[in-house]
C-alpha positions in Angstrom: 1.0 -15.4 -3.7 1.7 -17.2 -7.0 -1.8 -19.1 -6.6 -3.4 -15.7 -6.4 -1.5 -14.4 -8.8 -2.2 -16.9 -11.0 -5.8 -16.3 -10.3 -5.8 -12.8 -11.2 -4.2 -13.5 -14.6 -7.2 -15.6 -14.9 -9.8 -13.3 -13.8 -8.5 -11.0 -16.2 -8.6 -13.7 -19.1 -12.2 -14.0 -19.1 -12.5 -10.7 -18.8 -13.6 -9.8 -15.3 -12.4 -6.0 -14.6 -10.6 -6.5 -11.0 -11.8 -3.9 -8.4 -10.6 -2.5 -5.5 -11.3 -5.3 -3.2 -9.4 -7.5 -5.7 -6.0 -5.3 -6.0 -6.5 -4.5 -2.0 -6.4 -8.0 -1.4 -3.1 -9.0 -3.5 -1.6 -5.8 -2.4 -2.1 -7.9 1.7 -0.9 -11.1 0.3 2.7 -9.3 -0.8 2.6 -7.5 1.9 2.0 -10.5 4.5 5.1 -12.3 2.5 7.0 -9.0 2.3 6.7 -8.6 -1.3 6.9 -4.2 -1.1 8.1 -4.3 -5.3 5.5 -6.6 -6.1 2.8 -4.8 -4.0 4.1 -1.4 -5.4 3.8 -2.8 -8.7 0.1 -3.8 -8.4 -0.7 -0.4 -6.8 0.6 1.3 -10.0 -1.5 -1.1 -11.9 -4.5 -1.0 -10.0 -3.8 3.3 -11.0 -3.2 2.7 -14.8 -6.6 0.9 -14.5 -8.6 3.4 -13.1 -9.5 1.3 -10.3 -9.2 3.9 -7.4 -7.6 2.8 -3.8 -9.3 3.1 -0.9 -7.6 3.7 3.1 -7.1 -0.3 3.1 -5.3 0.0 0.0 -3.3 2.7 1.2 -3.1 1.4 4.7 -1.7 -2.1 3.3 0.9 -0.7 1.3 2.2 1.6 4.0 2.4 -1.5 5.9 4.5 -2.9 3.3 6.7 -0.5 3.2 7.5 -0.3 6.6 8.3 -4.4 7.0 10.3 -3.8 3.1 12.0 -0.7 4.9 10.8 1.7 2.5 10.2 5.2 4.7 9.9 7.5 1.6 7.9 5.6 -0.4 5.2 5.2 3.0 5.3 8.9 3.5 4.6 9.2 -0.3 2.0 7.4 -0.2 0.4 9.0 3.0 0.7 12.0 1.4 -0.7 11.4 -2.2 -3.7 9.7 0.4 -4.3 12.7 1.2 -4.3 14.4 -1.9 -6.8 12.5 -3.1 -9.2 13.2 -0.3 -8.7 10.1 2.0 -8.3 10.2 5.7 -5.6 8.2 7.2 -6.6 6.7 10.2 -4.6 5.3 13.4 -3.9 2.4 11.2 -1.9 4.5 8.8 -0.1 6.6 11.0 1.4 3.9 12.8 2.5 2.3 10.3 4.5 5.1 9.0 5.6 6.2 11.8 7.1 2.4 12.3 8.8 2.6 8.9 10.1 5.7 9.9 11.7 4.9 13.1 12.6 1.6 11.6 15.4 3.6 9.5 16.2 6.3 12.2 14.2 9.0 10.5 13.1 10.4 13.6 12.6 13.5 12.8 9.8 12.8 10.5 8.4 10.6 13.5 7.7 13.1 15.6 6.4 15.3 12.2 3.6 12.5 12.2 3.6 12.3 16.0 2.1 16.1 15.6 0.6 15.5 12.4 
């Protein structure tokens, strides 16, 4: 992550705008180490920029909060998915319903279950 980082910070020196494929993929590289604050951090970022996620983005960072333990934040982010007009898919619904049940929050598992 810190090489990536680190490559970012350089992309950005010379001033190549990062895109959506370029915040997508760091958001996957904290997520892979379980870096959910760091992800989150780049998400909010990659907002402030204007660069506008896609379902991987989304997808990824619901991921991460469900290995960081974060249920809330994952169902906040499914939901303001939505309100921008994305789809989630099976990939996105599993993996809050995993961050969900992770933390006991069944009731809001079977919510998505009948979503």
């Amino acid at each position: 992550l810190d090489e990536a980082l680190r490559l970012f910070a350089e992309m950005q020196q010379r001033q190549l705008e990062p895109n959506v494929v370029t915040y997508s993929t760091l958001i996957n590289a904290c997520e892979r180490i379980n870096e959910v604050d760091q992800a989150l951090q780049l998400f909010v970022e990659m907002k402030h920029r204007a660069v506008e996620p896609n379902v991987v983005t989304y997808n990824t960072l619901v991921s991460a909060c469900e290995k960081g333990k974060k249920p809330e934040k994952a169902l906040e982010l499914l939901a303001e998915m939505q309100a921008r007009g994305l789809t989630p898919n099976v990939i996105t619904y599993s993996a809050a319903i995993m961050a969900c049940a992770k933390c006991g929050l069944f009731e809001e598992v079977w919510e998505l279950v009948d979503a």
